[in-house]
ROTI-427440 format. One record per residue: residue in three letters; y, x, z of N, C-alpha, C in turn. Coordinates in steps of 0.2 Angstrom, whole numbers, plus 2048, in hexadecimal, padded with zeros to 3 digits. Example, Ala and Ser with C-alpha at 12.3 -4.5 7.8 and 13.67 -1.06 7.14 Angstrom:
ALA7E48428277EA83E8277F0842827/SER7F58408237FB844824800840827/
% end
This chain:
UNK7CF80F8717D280C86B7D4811866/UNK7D381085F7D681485A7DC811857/UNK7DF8158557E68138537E381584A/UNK7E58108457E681283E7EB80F83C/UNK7ED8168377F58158357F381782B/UNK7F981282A7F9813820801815821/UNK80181981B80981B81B80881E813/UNK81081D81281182280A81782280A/UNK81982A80982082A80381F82C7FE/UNK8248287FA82782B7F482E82F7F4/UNK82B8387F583283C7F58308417F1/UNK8348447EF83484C7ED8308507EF/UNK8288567EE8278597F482685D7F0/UNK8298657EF82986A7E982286E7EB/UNK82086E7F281C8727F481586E7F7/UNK8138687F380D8677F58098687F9/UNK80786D7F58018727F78028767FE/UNK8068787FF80887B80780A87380B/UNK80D86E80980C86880D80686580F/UNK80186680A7FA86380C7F6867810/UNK7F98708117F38748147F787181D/UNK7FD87081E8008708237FE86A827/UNK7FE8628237FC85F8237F385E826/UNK7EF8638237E98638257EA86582C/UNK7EA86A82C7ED86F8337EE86B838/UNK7F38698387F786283F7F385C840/UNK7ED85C8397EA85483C7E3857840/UNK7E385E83C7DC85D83E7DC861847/UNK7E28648477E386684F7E3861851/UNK7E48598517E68558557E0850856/UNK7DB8528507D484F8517D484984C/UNK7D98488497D98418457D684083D/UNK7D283B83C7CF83B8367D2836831/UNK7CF83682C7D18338277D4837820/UNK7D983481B7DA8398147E4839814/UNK7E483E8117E983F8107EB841808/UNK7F083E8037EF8427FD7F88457FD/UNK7F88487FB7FF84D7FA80084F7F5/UNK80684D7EE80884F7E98108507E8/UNK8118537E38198547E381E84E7E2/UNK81B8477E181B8417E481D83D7E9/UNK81B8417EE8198417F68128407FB/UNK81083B7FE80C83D80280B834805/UNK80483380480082E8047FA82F80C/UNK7FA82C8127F482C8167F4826819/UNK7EC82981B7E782381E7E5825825/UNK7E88278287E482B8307E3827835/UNK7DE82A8377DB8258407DA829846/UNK7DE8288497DC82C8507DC829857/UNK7DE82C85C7E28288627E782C863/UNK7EB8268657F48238677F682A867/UNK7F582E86C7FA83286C7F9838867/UNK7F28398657F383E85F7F783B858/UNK7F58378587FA832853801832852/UNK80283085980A83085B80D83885A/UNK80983E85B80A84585980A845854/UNK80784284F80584584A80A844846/UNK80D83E84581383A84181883C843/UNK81B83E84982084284B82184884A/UNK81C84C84881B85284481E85283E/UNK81A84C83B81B84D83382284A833/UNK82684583682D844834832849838/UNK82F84D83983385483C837855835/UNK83385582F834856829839853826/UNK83C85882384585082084184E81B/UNK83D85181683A84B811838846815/UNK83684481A83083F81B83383C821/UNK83B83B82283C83982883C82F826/UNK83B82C82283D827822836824820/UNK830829823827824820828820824/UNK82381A82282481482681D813826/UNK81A81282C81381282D81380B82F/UNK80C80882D80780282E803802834/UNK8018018387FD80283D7F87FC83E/UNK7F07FF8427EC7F78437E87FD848/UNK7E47F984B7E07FC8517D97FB84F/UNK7D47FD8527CB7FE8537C9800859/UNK7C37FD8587C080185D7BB80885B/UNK7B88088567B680C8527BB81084E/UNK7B881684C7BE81A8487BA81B840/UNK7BE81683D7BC8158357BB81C831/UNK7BC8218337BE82882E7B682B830/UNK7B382E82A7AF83282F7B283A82E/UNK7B783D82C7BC84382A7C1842829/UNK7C484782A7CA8498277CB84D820/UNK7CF84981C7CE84E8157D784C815/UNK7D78528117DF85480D7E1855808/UNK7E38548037E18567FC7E78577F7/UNK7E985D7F47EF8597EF7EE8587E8/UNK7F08537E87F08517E17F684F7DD/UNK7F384D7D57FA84E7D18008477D3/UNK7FE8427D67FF83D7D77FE8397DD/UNK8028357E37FD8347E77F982F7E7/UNK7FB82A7E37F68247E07F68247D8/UNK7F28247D67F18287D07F381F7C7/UNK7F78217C67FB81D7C27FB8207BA/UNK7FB8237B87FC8287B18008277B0/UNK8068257AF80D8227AE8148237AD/UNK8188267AB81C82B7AB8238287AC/UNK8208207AA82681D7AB8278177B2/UNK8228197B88228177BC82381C7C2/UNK8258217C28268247C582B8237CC/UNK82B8247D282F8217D78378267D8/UNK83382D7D68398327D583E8327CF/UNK83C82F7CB84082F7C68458287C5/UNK8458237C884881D7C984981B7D1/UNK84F8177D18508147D784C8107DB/UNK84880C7E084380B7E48438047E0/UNK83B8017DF83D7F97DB83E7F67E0/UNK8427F07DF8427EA7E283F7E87E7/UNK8407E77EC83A7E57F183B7DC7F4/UNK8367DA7F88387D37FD8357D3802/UNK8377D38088357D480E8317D080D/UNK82B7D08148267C981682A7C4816/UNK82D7C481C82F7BD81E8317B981A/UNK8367BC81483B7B98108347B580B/UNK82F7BA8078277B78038277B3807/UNK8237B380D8227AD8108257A980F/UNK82C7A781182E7A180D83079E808/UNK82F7A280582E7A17FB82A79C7F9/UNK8227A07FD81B79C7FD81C795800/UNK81F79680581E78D80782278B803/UNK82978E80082C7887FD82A7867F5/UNK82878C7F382378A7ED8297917E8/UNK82D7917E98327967E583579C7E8/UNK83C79D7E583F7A57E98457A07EA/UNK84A7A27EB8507A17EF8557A07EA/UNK8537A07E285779F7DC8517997D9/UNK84E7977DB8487907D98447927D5/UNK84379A7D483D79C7CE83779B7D3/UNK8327997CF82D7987D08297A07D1/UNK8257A17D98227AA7DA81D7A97D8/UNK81C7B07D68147B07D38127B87D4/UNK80D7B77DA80C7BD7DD8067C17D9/UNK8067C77D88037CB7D57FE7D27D7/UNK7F87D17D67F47D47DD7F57DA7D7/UNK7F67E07DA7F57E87D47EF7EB7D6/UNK7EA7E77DB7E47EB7DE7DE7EA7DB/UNK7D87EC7DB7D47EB7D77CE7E57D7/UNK7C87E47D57C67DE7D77C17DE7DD/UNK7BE7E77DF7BC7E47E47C17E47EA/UNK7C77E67EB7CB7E57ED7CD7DE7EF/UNK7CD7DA7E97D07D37E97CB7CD7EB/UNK7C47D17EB7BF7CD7ED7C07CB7F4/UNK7C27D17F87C27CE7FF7C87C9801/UNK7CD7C87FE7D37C47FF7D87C57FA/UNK7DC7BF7F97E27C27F77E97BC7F8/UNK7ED7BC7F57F27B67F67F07B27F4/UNK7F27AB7F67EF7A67F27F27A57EB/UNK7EF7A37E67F17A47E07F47A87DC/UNK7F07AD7DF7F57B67DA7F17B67D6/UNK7F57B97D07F27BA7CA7EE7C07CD/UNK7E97C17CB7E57C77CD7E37C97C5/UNK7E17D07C57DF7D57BD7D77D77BF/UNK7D57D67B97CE7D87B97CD7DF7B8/UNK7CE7E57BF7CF7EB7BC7CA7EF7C3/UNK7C87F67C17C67F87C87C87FF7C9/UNK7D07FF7C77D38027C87DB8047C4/UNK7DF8067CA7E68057CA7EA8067C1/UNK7E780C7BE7E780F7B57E88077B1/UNK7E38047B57E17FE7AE7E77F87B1/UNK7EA7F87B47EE7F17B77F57F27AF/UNK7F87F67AD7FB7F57A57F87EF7A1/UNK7F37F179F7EE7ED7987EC7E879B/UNK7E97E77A17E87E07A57EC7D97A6/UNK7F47DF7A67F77DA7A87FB7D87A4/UNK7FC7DA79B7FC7DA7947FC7D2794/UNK7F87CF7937F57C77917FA7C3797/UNK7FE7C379A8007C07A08087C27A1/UNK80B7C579C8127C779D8157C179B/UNK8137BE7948177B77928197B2796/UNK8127B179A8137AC79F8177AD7A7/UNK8187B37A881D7B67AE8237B47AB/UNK8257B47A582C7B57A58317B27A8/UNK8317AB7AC8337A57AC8327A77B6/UNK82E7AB7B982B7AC7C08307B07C1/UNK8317B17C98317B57CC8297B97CF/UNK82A7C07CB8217C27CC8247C77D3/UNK81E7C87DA81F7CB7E08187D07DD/UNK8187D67DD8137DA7DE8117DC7E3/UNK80A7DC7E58087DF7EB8007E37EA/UNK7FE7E87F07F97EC7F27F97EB7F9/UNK7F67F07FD7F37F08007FA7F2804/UNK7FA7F88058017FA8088097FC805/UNK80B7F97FE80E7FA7FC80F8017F7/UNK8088077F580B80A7F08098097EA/UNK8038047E98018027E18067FE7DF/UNK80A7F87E480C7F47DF8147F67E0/UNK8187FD7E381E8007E381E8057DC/UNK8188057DB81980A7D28168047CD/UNK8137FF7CF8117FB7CA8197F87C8/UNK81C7F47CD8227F37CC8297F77C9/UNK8297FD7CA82D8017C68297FF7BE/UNK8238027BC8208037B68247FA7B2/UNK8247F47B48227F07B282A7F07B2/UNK82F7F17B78357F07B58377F87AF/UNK8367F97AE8368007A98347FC7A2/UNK8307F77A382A7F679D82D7F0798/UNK8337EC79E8377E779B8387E37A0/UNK8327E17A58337DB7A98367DD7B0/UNK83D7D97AE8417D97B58417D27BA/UNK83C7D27B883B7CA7BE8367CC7C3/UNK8347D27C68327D67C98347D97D1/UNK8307D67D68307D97DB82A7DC7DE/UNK82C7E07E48257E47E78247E07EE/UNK8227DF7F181F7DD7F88207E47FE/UNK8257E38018277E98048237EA80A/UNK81D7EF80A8187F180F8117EE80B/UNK8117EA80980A7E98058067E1808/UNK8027E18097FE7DD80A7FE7E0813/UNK7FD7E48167FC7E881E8027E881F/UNK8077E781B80F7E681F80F7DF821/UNK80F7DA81A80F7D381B80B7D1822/UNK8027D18227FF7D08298057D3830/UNK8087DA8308097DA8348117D8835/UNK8147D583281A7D483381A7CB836/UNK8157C98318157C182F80F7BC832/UNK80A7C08318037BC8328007BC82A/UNK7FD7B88287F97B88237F97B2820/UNK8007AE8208027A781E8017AA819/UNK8007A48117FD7A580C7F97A9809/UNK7F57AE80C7F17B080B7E87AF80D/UNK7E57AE8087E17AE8087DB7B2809/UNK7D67B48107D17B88107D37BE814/UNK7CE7C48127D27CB8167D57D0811/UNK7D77D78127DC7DB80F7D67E280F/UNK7D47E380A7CC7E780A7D27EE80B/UNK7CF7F480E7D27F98107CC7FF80D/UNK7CE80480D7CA80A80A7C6810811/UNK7C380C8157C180F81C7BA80A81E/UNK7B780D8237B380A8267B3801829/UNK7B87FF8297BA7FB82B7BC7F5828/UNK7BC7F58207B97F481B7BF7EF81B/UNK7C17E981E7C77E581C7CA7E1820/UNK7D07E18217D37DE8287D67D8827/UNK7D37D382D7D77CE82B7E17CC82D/UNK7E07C882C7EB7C782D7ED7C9837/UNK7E97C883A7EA7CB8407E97D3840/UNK7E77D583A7E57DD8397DF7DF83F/UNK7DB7DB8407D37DD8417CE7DE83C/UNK7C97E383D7C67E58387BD7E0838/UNK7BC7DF8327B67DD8307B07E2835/UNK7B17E78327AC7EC8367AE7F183A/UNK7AC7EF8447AE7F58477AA7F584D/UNK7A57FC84A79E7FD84C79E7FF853/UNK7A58018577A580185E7A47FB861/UNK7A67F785E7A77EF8617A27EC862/UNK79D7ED8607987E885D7937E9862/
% end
């Protein structure tokens, strides 16, 4: 059985480039596959292994007082979706252009656990009687595979263009409580800063993403599967994958 794990923070990291070569070094002693990206932002991954080089390998990295507080996603296979390990630093770890969304520069946005969405959804509102209006920040093929029931979705195929997208739709949020969400919480943790930056404070993020919600809650109002960036192509709300060529 393969363990796969999604993780990110957003911290300070002065020395990227010595964190991503150390980073490569430890997974790939441990034999574990998948991507890694690391910027002076912090440090975004997608790794697949077994249990115990896993469990090694995250205890490793929160040895580190930047990174003691990541908070990892977990799902299982039989197959291991990676065919490598790559590491890489870049200028950002999800790439935004945006200067005014930065996570380093302002206090964390607003968040709302699963559970408490969840019952937003059945009730039709939030807990002040605004009407939620869930907000996918992910792209379309992305959104193909599933998404909340009723979210405003953008015609975009990729994270840059979600601004102008969602331009034509700001009038009609005003009056909502709008929940932004991704995959695992880092597109719609900078979409929601930018947009509380941008004027709109009726803004939250969906804390863990869409792979938090399945694993906290199930898949209540959600419609379909959560498409992932691996072999495994997209999981549904029990976090099983579409494609797991051991299984078959």
């Amino acid at each position: 059985m393969i363990v796969n794990t999604a993780a990110y923070h957003f911290v300070e990291i002065a020395d990227p480039a010595a964190l991503a070569e150390a980073v490569h070094e430890r997974a790939q002693a441990l034999a574990l596959k998948g991507s890694v990206l690391v910027a002076g932002e912090g440090i975004n991954l997608f790794l697949a292994g077994q249990a115990a080089d896993i469990e090694a390998f995250y205890a490793w990295l929160r040895a580190d007082a930047r990174l003691q507080s990541l908070h990892i996603k977990y799902s299982h296979s039989q197959a291991m979706p990676f065919a490598r390990l790559k590491v890489k630093q870049k200028a950002e770890i999800i790439s935004f252009r945006r200067e005014d969304a930065s996570p380093l520069d302002a206090p964390r946005a607003p968040t709302v656990a699963p559970a408490v969405l969840r019952q937003w959804l059945r009730d039709g509102h939030d807990d002040q009687g605004r009407r939620v209006v869930m907000l996918d920040t992910r792209n379309e093929q992305e959104v193909a595979y599933g998404t909340f029931a009723g979210a405003l979705t953008l015609p975009i195929t990729r994270f840059t263009e979600l601004p102008d997208a969602l331009s034509p739709h700001r009038a009609a949020l005003a009056d909502a409580t709008v929940v932004s969400f991704c995959t695992g919480g880092i597109r719609c943790e900078k979409a929601t800063l930018w947009m509380q930056s941008d004027g709109m404070d009726n803004v939250l993020q969906l804390d863990g993403g869409i792979l938090g919600y399945f694993e906290a809650v199930g898949g209540e109002g959600y419609d379909g599967r959560c498409f992932v960036f691996d072999e495994r192509v997209a999981l549904d709300p029990q976090l099983q994958p579409l494609h797991d060529d051991a299984a078959a």
